[in-house]
C-alpha positions in Angstrom: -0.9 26.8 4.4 1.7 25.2 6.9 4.0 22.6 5.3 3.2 18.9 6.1 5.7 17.0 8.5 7.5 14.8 6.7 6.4 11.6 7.6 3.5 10.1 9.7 4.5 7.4 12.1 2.2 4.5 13.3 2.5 1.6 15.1 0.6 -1.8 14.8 1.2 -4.7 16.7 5.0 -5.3 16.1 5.2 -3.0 12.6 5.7 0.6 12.4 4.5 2.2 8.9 6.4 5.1 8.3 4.2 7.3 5.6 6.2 10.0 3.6 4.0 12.6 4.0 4.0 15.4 1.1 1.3 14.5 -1.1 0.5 18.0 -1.9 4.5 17.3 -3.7 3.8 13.9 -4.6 6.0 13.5 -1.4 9.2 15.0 -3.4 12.5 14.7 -1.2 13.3 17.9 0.5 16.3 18.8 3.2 13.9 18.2 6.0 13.6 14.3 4.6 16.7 13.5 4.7 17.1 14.9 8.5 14.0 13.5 9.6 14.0 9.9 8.2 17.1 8.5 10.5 15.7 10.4 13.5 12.6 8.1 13.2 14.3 5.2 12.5 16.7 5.5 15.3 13.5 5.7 17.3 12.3 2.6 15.5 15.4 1.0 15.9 15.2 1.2 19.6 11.7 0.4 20.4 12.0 -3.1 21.3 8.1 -3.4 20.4 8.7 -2.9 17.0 9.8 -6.3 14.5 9.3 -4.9 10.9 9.3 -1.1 9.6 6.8 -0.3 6.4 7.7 2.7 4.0 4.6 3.8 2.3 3.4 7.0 0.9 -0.1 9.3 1.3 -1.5 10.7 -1.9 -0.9 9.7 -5.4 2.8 9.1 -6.1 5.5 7.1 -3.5 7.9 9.6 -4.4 8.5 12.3 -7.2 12.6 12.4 -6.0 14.9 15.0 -4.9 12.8 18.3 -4.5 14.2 20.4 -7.1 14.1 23.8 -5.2 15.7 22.4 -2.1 18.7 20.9 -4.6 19.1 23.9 -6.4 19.6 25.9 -3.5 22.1 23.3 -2.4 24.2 24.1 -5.9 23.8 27.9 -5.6 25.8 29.9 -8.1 28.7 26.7 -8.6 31.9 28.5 -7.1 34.3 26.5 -5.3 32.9 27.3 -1.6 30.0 26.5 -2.7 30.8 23.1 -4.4 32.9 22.0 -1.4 29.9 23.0 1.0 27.5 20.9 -1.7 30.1 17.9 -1.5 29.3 17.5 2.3 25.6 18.2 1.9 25.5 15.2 -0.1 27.1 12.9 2.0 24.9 14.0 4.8 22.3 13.2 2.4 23.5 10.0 1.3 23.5 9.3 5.2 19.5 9.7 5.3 18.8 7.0 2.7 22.1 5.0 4.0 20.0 4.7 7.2 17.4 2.5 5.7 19.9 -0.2 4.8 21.5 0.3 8.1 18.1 -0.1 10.4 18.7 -3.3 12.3 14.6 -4.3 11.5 13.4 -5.5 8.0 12.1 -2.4 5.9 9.7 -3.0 3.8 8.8 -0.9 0.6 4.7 -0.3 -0.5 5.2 1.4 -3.5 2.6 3.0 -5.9 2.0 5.8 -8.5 5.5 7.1 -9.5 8.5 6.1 -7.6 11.5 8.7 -9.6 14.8 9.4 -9.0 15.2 9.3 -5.1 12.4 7.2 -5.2 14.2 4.4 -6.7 17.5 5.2 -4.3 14.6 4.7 -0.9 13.6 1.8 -1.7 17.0 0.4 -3.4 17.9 0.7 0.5 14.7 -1.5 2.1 14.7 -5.4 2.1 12.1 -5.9 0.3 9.8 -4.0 -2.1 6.2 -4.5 -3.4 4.7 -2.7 -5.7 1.1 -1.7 -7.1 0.8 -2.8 -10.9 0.3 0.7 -12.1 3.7 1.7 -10.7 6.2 3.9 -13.1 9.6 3.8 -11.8 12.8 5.3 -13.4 15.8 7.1 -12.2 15.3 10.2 -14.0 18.3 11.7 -13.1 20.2 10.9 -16.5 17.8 12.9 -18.5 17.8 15.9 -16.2 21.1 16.0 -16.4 22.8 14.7 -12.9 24.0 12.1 -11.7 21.9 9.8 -9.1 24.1 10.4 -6.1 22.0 8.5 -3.5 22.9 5.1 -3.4 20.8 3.7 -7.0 23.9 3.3 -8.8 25.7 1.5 -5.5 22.7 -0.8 -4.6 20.5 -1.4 -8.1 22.9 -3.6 -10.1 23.5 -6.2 -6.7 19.5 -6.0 -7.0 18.8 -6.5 -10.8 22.3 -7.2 -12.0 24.9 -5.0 -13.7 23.6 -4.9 -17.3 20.2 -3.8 -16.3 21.2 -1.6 -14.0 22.9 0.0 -16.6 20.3 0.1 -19.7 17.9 1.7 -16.9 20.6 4.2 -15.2 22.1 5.4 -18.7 19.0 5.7 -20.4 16.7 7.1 -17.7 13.8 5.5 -19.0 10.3 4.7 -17.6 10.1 1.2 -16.8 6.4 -0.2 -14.7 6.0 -2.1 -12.0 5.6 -5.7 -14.9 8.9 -4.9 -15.7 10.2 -3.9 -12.1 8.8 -7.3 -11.1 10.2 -9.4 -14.4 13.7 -8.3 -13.4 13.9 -8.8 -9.8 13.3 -5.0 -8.5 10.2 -6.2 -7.1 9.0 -9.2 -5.5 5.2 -8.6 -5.6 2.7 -7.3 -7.6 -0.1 -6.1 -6.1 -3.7 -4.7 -7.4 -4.7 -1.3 -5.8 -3.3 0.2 -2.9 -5.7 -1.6 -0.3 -4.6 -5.4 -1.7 -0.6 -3.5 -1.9 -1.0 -2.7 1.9 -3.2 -6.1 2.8 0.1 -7.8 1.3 2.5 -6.0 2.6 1.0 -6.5 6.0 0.2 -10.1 5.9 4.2 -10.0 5.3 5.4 -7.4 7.4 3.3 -10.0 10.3 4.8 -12.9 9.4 8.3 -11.5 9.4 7.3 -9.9 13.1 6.2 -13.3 14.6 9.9 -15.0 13.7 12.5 -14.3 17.0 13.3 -10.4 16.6 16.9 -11.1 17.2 16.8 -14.3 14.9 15.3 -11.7 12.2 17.9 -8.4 13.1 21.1 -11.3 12.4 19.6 -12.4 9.2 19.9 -8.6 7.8 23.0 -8.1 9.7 24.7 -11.3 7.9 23.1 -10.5 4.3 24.5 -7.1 4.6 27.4 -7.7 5.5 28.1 -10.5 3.2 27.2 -8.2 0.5 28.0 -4.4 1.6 31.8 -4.2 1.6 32.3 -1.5 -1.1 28.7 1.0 -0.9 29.9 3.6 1.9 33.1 4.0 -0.4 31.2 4.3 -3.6 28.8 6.8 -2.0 31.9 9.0 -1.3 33.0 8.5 -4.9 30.0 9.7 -6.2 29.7 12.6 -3.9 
C-alpha cells in the first residue's frame, strides 16, 4: 500500500483548504509534513487568487501529533552527534509549523476528532480556530515524557493566558472542544463536520471578499504587535 501525500490542496473561489491527509494515521505528523506544509503555503502565498487558507483533516481525528516512529528515528541511540544533528532537526521542524503563523493570508483551523500534541502546536499557529463539539484536545507531550517543542508553549498562553496555559501544558490533560471554546482556544463551536466546514466557509468568504491587501496588513500588524519573542523561544526550546 503506497503512503498517502501528505496533504490534498483545493481551491474554491478565493480559499484554498489544505487537508492533512493521513487518515489511515489519524493524520500523525511525520518528516514529510513538516517539509511539505511551507512548500504549499509558499505556493498559497503567492497565488494572488487565493484570500483565506483552510486547514482541515480527512478521516476521523485532525491530528494524532508528532508521528512517533519518525521522532524516534530523529533521537536515535542519544550520543552527542546525534543530539546536535536532533537540535537542528527541530528547528527545521519548528520552521514547518512557524510557516503557518508566517503565511501573509488568514489561516483558518477546522478541527474535529482528536487534535494531540502537534495538533494543538498547528493550530496554535492559524488565526483563527473552530472546532467540532466532540473535539478532544490536549498537549500530550507532558505525559509521554517530552517536552512540546513546536511552538504550543510559545503561542498557547498569548491565546488562553499564562495560567491556563500552564494547568493544560503541565498536566497534559484532555480538555474538549466546551472547554477549548470557554477559555478562548476556540471561537466556534460547531455540530458535525458538515455544519464545522459550512461555518468555516461562510467565514473563510467573508474574510475573502474584504481588500486582500487590507486583510494581509491586519495579520502583518497583529503579529507583529504581538510576535517579538517566539522565534527566540523556539530556539530555546530546541
Amino acid at each position: 500500500m503506497q503512503p498517502s501525500e501528505p496533504f490534498i490542496v483545493e481551491n474554491n473561489g478565493g480559499i484554498a483548504w489544505l487537508t492533512l491527509n493521513r487518515p489511515e494515521k489519524h493524520n500523525a505528523m511525520d518528516l514529510d509534513f513538516f517539509a511539505v506544509l511551507p512548500q504549499h503555503l509558499q505556493i498559497l502565498t503567492d497565488d494572488s487568487d487565493v484570500r483565506v487558507v483552510v486547514i482541515k483533516a480527512a478521516g476521523k481525528s485532525f491530528s494524532a501529533g508528532t508521528d512517533l516512529s519518525s521522532a524516534a528515528a530523529m533521537v536515535g541511540s542519544g550520543g552527542a552527534n546525534e543530539r546536535r544533528n536532533l537540535h537542528r532537526k527541530i528547528l527545521v521542524l519548528q520552521e514547518g509549523i512557524s510557516a503557518v503563523e508566517k503565511c501573509c493570508k488568514p489561516v483558518i483551523a477546522a478541527i474535529h476528532g482528536h487534535c494531540i500534541g502537534g495538533g494543538v502546536d498547528l493550530i496554535c499557529a492559524c488565526d483563527i480556530r473552530i472546532a467540532e463539539k466532540s473535539t478532544l484536545f490536549s498537549i500530550r507531550e507532558t505525559r509521554m515524557g517530552i517536552i512540546a517543542d513546536l511552538g504550543t508553549l510559545q503561542r498557547l498562553p498569548r491565546i488562553i493566558g499564562e495560567g491556563r496555559a500552564r494547568e493544560l501544558a503541565l498536566s497534559g490533560r484532555d480538555f474538549n472542544a466546551a472547554e477549548a471554546y470557554e477559555m478562548g482556544l476556540v471561537t466556534r463551536i460547531c455540530e458535525g463536520r458538515e455544519n464545522l466546514y459550512d461555518t468555516v466557509e461562510i467565514l473563510a468568504r467573508q474574510i475573502a471578499d474584504n481588500p486582500p491587501l487590507k486583510v494581509m496588513g491586519v495579520k502583518e500588524v497583529l503579529n507583529y504587535s504581538q510576535d517579538y519573542g517566539v522565534d527566540s523561544r523556539l530556539r530555546y526550546v530546541a
